[in-house]
C-alpha positions as CSV (number, residue, x, y, z in Angstrom):
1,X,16.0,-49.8,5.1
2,X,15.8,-47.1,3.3
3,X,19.0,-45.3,0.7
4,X,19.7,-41.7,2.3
5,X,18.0,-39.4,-0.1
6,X,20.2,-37.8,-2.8
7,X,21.4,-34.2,-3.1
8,X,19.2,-34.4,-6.5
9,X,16.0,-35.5,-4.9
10,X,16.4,-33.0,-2.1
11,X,16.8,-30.2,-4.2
12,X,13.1,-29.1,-4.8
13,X,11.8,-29.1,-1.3
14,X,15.2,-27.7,-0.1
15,X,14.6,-24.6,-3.3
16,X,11.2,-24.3,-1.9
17,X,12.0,-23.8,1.7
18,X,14.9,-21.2,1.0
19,X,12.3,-19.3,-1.0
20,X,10.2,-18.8,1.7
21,X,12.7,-17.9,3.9
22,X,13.9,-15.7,1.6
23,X,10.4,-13.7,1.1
24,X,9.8,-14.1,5.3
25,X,12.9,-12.2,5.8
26,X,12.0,-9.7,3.1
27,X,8.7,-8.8,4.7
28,X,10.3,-8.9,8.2
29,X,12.8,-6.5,7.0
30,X,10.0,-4.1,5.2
31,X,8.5,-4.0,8.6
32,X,11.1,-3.5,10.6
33,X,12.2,-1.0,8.3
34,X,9.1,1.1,8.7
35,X,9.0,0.8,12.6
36,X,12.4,2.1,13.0
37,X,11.5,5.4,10.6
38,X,8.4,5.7,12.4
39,X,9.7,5.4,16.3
40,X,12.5,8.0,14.6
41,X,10.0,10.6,13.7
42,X,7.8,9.7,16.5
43,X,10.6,10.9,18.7
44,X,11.0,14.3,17.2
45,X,7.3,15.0,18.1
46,X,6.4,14.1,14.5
47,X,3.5,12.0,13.5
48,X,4.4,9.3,11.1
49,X,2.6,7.0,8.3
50,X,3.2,4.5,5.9
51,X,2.3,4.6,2.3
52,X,1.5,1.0,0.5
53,X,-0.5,-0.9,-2.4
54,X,-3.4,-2.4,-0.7
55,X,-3.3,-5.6,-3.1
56,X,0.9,-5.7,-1.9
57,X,0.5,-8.4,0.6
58,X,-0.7,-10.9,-1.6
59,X,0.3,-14.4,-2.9
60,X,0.6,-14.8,-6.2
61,X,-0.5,-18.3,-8.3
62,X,0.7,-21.2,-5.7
63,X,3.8,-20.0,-4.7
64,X,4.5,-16.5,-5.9
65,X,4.2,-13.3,-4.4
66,X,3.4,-9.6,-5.5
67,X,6.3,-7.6,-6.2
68,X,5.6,-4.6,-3.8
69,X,5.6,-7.6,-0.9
70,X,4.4,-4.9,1.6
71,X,3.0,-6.6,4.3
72,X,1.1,-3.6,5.7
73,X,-1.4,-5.4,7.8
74,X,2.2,-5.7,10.3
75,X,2.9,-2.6,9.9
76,X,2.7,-0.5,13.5
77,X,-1.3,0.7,14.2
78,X,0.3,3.4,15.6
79,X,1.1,5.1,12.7
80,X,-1.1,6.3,10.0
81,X,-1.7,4.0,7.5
82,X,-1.7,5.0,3.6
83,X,-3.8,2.4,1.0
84,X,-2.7,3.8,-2.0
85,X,-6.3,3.8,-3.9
86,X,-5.4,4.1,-7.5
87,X,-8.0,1.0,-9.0
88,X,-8.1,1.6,-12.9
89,X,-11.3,0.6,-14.0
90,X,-13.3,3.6,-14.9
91,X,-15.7,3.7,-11.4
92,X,-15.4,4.1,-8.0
93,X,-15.5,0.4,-7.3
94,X,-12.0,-0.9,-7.2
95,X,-11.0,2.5,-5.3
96,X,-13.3,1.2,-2.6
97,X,-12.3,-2.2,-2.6
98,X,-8.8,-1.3,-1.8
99,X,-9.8,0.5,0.9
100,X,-12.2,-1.6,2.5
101,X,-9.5,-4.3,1.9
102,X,-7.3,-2.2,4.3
103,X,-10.2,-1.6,7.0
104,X,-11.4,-5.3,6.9
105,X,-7.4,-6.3,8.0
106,X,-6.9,-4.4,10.9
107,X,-5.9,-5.8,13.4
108,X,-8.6,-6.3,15.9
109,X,-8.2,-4.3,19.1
110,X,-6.3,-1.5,17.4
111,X,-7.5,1.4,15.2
112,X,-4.6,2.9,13.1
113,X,-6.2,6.4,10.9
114,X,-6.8,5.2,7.5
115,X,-6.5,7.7,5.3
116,X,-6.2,6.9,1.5
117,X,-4.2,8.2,-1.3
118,X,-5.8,9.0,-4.3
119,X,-4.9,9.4,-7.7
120,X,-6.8,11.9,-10.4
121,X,-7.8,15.3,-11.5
122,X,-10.3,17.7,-9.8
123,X,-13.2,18.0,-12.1
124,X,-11.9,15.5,-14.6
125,X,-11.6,11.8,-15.4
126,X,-8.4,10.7,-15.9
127,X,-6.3,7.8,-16.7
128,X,-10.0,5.6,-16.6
129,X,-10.3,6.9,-12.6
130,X,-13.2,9.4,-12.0
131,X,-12.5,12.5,-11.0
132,X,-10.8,13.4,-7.9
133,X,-14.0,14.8,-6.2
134,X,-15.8,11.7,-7.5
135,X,-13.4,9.3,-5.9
136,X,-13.8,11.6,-2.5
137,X,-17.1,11.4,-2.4
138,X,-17.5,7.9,-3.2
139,X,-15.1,7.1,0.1
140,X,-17.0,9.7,2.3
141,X,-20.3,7.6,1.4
142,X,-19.0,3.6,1.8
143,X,-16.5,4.9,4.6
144,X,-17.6,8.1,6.8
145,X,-14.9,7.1,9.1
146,X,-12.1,8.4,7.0
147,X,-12.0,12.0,7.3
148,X,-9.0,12.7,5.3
149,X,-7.2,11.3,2.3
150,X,-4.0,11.7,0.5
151,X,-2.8,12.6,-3.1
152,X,-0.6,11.1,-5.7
153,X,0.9,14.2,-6.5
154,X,0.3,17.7,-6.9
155,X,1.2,17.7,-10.5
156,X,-2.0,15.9,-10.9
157,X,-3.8,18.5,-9.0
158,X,-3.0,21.7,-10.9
159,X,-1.2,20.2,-13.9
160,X,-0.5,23.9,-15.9
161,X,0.8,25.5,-13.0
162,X,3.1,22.1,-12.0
163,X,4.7,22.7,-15.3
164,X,5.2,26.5,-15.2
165,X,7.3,26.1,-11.5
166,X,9.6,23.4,-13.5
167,X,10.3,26.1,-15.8
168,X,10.6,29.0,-13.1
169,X,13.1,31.7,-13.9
170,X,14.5,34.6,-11.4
């Protein structure tokens, strides 16, 4: 027969299988996590979403996984779901791609709202992203499904006025 195999030669595999249960329970927990908030607020009468990287619920290289490790296509269809659309690459392109990475995931049989956050300045490139009203038209064309989007912040919106309330005095 056969020596038992050594504590040495079982390391690797036994490395490799705690790292995936280490990740599986970290995306179970990140959906958990956003089901409980969302039955929470869904009790109040409130309607609830989740906001998440469209590219987060990827592997990385053979056996690596992207940081954000959001899961989202688990996340509950009930709620609204939030691709956060902020490609950097100087078109529209990789602002749609995330988005039609999202609607090509769902889950068949359901149809959770989609409606994308975007990143950028009314009437002005920024960061290499179009312009805000660029990047909305761009979705209304490639996805006239969505009939409302997010924003990154309102500081990107109205940048002079986002600095004067920092500075507000009574």
């Amino acid at each position: 027969g056969q020596a038992p195999p050594t504590p040495a030669s079982l390391r690797p595999r036994l490395n490799a299988e705690l790292w995936q249960l280490s990740v599986a329970h970290a995306v179970q927990g990140v959906g958990d996590f956003v089901k409980m908030a969302g039955e929470q607020v869904q009790r109040t009468g409130i309607e609830s979403g989740a906001v998440f990287f469209p590219e987060g619920n990827q592997t990385v290289g053979t056996g690596g996984y992207d940081s954000r490790l959001q899961y989202w296509e688990r996340f509950p269809t009930w709620m609204t779901w939030h691709p956060m659309a902020y490609g950097v690459c100087g078109h529209t392109g990789c602002i749609l791609d995330g988005v039609r990475r999202v609607q090509s995931m769902i889950p068949s049989g359901t149809s959770p709202t989609v409606t994308p956050a975007l990143a950028g300045i009314w009437g002005q490139p920024t960061y290499n992203r179009p312009a805000l009203e660029t990047q909305m038209e761009a979705l209304r064309r490639s996805s006239p499904e969505i009939t409302s989007v997010s924003h990154f912040a309102y500081s990107w919106q109205d940048p002079e006025f986002d600095r004067v309330r920092k500075f507000c005095s009574l």
